[in-house]
C-alpha positions as YAML, in Angstrom:
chain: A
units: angstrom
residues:
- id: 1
  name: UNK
  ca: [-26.11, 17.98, -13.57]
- id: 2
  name: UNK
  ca: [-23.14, 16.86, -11.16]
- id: 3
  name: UNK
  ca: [-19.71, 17.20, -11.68]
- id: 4
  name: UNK
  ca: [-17.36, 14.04, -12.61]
- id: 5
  name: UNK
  ca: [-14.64, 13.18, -10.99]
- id: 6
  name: UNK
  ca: [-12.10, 10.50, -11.04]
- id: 7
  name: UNK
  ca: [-10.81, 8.46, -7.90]
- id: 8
  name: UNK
  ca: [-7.72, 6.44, -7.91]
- id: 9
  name: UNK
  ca: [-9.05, 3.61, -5.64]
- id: 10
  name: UNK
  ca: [-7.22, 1.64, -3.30]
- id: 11
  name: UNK
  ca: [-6.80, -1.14, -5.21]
- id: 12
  name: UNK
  ca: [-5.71, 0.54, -8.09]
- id: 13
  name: UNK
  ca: [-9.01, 1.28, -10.36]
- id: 14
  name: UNK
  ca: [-9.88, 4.62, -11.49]
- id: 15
  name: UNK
  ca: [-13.82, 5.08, -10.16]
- id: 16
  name: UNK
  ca: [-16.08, 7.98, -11.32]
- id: 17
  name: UNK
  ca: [-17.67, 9.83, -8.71]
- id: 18
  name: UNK
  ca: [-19.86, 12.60, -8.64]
- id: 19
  name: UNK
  ca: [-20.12, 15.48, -6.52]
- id: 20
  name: UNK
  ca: [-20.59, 16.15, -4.22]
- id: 21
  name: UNK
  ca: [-18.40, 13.16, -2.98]
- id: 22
  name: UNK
  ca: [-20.24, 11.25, -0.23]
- id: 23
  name: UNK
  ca: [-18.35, 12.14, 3.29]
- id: 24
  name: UNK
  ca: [-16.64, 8.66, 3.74]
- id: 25
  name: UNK
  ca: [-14.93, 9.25, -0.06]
- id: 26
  name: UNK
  ca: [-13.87, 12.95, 0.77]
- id: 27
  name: UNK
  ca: [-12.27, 11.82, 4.03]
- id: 28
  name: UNK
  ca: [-10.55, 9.31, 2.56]
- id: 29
  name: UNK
  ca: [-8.81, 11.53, -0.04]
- id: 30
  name: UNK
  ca: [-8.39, 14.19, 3.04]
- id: 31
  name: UNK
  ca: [-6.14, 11.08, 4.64]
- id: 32
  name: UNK
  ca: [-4.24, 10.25, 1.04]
- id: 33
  name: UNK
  ca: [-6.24, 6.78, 0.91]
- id: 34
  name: UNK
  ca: [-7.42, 7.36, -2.46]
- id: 35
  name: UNK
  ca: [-5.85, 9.94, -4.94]
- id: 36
  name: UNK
  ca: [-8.04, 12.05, -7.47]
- id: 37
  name: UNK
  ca: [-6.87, 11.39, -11.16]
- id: 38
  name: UNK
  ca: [-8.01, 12.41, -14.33]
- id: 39
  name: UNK
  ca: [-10.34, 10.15, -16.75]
- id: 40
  name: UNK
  ca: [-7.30, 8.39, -17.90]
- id: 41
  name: UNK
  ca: [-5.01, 8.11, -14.63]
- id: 42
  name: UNK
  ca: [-2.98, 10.38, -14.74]
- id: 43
  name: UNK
  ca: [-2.02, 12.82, -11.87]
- id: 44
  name: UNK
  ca: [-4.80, 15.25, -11.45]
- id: 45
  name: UNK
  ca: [-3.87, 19.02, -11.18]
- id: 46
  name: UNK
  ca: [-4.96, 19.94, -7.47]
- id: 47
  name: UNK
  ca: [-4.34, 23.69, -8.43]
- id: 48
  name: UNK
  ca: [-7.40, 23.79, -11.08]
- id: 49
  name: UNK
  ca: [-9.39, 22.97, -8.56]
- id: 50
  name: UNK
  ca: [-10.85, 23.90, -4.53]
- id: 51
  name: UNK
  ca: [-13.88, 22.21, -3.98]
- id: 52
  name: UNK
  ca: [-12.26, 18.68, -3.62]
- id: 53
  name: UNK
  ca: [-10.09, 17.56, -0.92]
- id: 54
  name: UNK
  ca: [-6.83, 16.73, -1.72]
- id: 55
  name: UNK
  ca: [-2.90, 16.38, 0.04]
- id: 56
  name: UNK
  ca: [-2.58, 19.65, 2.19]
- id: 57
  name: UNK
  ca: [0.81, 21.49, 1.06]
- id: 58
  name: UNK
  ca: [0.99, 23.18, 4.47]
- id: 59
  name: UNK
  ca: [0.61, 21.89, 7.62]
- id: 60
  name: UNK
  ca: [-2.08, 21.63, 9.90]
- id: 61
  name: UNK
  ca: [-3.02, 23.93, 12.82]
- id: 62
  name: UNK
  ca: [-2.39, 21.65, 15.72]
- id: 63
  name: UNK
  ca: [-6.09, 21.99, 16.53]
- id: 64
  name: UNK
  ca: [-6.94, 20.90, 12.89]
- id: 65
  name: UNK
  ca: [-9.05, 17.20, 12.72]
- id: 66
  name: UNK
  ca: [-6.70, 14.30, 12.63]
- id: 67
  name: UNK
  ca: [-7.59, 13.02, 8.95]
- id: 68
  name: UNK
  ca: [-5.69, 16.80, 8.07]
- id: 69
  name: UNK
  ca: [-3.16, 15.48, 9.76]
- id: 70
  name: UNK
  ca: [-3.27, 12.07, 8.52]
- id: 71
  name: UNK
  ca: [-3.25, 13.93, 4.98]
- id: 72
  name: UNK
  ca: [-0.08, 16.07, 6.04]
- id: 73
  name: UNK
  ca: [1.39, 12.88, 7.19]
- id: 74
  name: UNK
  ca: [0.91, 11.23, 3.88]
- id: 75
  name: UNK
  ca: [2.13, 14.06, 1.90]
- id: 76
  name: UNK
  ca: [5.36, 14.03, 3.88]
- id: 77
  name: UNK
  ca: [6.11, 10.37, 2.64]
- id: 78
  name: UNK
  ca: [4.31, 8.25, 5.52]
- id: 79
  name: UNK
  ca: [2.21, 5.34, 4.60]
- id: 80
  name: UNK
  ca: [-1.50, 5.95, 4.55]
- id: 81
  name: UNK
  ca: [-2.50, 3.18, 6.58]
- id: 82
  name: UNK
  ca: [0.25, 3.75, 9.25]
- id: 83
  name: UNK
  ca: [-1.03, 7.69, 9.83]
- id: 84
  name: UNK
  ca: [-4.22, 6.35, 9.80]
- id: 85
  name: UNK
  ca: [-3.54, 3.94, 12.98]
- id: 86
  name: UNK
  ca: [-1.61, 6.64, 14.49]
- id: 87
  name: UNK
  ca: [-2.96, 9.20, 17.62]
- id: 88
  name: UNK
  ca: [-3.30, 12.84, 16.30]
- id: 89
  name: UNK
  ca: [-0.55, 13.38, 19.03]
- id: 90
  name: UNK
  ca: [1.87, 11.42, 17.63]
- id: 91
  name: UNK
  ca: [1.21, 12.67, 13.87]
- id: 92
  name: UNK
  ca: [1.58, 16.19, 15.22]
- id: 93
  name: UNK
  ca: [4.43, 15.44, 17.47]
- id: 94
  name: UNK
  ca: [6.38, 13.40, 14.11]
- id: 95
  name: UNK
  ca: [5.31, 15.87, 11.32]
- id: 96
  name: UNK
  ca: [3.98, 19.04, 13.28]
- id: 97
  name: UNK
  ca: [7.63, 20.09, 14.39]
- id: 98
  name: UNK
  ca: [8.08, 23.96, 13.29]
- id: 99
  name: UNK
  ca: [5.48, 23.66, 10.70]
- id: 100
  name: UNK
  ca: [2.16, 23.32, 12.48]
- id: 101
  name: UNK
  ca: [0.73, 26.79, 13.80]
- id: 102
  name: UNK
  ca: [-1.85, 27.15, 16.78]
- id: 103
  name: UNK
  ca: [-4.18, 28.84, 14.57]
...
């Protein structure tokens, strides 16, 4: 049997979701569009768990995909949908800075 999850959807319902998460849904919470929660809403501990995508706490390699980036973006305070309608150059030029290796 799958494992449950909870999504924090866009317009503000909490949505069970099984995994593994279809590849639009992961992407989405790669970019910070929708936030994983537990059953009842609350914040979900990322720590407790690796097999779901969630807000990087490090940034990017430069040569990372750009919904990483978008995610980094988000997690430094920028609105989802304006990292999302940015170029990868221009969220690694505003948030890369010192933190963003060339691995």
């Amino acid at each position: 049997m799958a494992e449950t999850i909870y999504i924090l959807g866009e317009g503000g319902g909490i949505h069970a979701m099984d995994l593994p998460l279809p590849e639009p849904i992961a992407d989405r919470l790669t970019k910070g569009l929708l936030r994983r929660v537990t059953e009842d809403g609350t914040p979900y501990d990322a720590a407790a768990d690796g097999g779901v995508p969630t807000l990087p706490t490090e940034a990017p390699a430069k040569t990372a995909p750009k919904a990483e980036w978008v995610g980094w973006a988000v997690a430094q305070g920028a609105d989802p949908e304006d990292a999302e309608g940015m170029t990868k150059a221009d969220l690694v030029e505003l948030y890369g800075g010192d933190h963003g290796s060339d691995q």
